[in-house]
C-alpha angles and dihedrals in degrees: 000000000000122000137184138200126208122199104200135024096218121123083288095051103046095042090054086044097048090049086047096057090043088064095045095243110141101242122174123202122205114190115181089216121081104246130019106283096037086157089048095052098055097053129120108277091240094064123117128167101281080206127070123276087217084065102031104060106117125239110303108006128062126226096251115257091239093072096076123238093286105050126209127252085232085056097044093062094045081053098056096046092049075046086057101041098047086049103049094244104163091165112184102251129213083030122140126205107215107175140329132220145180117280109175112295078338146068135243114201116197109222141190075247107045137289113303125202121222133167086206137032134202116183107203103164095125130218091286103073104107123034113224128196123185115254099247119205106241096001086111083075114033115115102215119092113270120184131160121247086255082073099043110101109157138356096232080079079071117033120143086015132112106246131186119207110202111211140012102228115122094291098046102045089046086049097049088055088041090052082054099062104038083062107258110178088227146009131201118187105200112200134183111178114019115247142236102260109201123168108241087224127048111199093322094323130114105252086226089077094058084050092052087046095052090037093100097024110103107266092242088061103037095051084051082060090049108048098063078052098051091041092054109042094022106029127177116342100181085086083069102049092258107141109240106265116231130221122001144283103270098039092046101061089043086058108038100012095240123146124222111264104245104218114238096167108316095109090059083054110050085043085056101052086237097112109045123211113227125177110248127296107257102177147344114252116180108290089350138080106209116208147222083270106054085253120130132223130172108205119183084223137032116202111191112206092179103132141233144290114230078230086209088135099098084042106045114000100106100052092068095246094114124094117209101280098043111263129114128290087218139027136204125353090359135106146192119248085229087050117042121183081016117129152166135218130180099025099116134070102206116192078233095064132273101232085050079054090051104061090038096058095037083062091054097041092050093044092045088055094039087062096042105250125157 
């Protein structure tokens, strides 16, 4: 009988598990929170999908029409538990995967509850799984509140203080508009490489299409069809303090493995003087935080969008399936030769929209083990 382990009951993991169960095969799922979207749950209250919910419903079950084409992170989290429950998704909550090893043609995880055996193993646990936050030389004794954007959850926490945003990804760009509104007194925006600044709507249209469109086209190609786009619905950014961005879209997130920042109103912001460039934070100094270049400011708050670790060293790192920086050597359907029945889901942050991948690679996961293959 074949059988399958999940590790994670995130949108991966409940999509792989869905097609999994589709296809008969025992799977059981293990998630360390203690319901199905633990990462959704703890965003800040402002985030929608910055993809379409046409696009983002997960295999088998469509993102109701009533919650509007960028759905709410509220939303978000009702859709994945009635996921779970059409489905028949009953994952084992407050459970830990540790490590995993060979057993066999198997695998043995060792748990917070127990080991587990399993012919087959899909790791979903995302790129979101470990805040990080730079060291900092100096940040251990400044007196001011720092927090990672994990920890951010609305800007009414800060209204009438100075507040620094560090970095200009997705999160922090959505939090420094956020801060805005919610009345900040001020609002630096630190940035260390300039972004790739794309509109989340194209004459009507969801941005995301352009990306599924692209998705096949050679990146060469496919950033030429972006920039006339970029130049005449996002326009220099440099007047604004913004550094000039290099490269394009599609190449950028093939090098360095960004994604483009999908305006939500930061344009209107910055246009508007009420979101301030600053060059990166280098160090903590007393009061101050002293930047990139040699200037001085002194927020009451320091908010650090500096993005995760995937955390899969203590799981998977001894068995040579890691890259560098700690994600996954493959993706998808596929394996390691090391490592057979083996894989990994959610690791990725396609310009076509992660939740659309999902589904796409669950099929072919499910359908890889439901074939047998390694």
């Amino acid at each position: 009988m074949t059988t399958a382990l999940v590790i994670g009951a995130g949108p991966a993991g409940l999509a792989v598990a869905a097609e999994l169960r589709a296809r008969a095969i025992t799977t059981t799922v293990v998630e360390r929170g203690d319901d199905v979207g633990t990462a959704w749950r703890a965003h800040y209250d402002r985030l929608h999908l910055h993809t379409a919910r046409a696009f983002s419903g997960l295999p088998g079950m469509a993102i109701p029409w009533r919650r509007g084409r960028y759905v709410a992170r509220a939303s978000v989290v009702e859709y994945l538990e009635a996921y779970a429950a059409r489905h028949g998704i009953r994952p084992r909550f407050g459970v830990t995967a540790e490590r995993l090893d060979r057993a066999g043609d198997g695998w043995l995880a060792t748990t917070t509850g127990g080991v587990l055996a399993a012919g087959h193993v899909v790791v979903a646990t995302g790129l979101s799984h470990t805040p990080w936050i730079p060291d900092w030389p100096g940040r251990e004794a400044w007196p001011g509140e720092l927090l990672h954007s994990s920890a951010y959850r609305t800007g009414a926490a800060y209204r009438g203080r100075r507040v620094l945003v560090v970095g200009v990804g997705n999160s922090g760009a959505e939090i420094a508009v956020d801060l805005v509104e919610q009345g900040a007194a001020e609002v630096l925006l630190a940035v260390r490489s300039a972004p790739q600044v794309v509109p989340r709507t194209i004459l009507g249209a969801p941005a995301q299409l352009v990306g599924i469109l692209l998705r096949r086209v050679p990146v060469p190609v496919a950033d030429l069809a972006a920039k006339p786009i970029q130049a005449a619905l996002v326009g220099d950014l440099t007047r604004y303090g913004m550094p000039a961005a290099t490269g394009g879209v599609f190449s950028t997130l093939r090098d360095r493995g960004t994604v483009p920042l999908l305006d939500v109103g930061l344009l209107e912001e910055l246009r508007h003087g009420r979101v301030t460039v600053v060059a990166n934070v280098a160090r903590f100094d007393g009061r101050d935080v002293v930047l990139a270049d040699g200037s001085r400011r002194a927020p009451d708050v320091v908010i650090a969008a500096t993005g995760y670790r995937c955390g899969l060293e203590e799981l998977v790192g001894h068995l040579g399936v890691l890259q560098p920086d700690g994600r996954p050597v493959v993706h998808g359907a596929a394996t390691t030769p090391q490592a057979p029945r083996l894989r990994f889901l959610g690791f990725t942050a396609p310009v076509s929209g992660a939740l659309r991948e999902i589904g796409i690679d669950a099929r072919a996961i499910a359908a890889a083990i439901s074939h047998g293959e390694p």
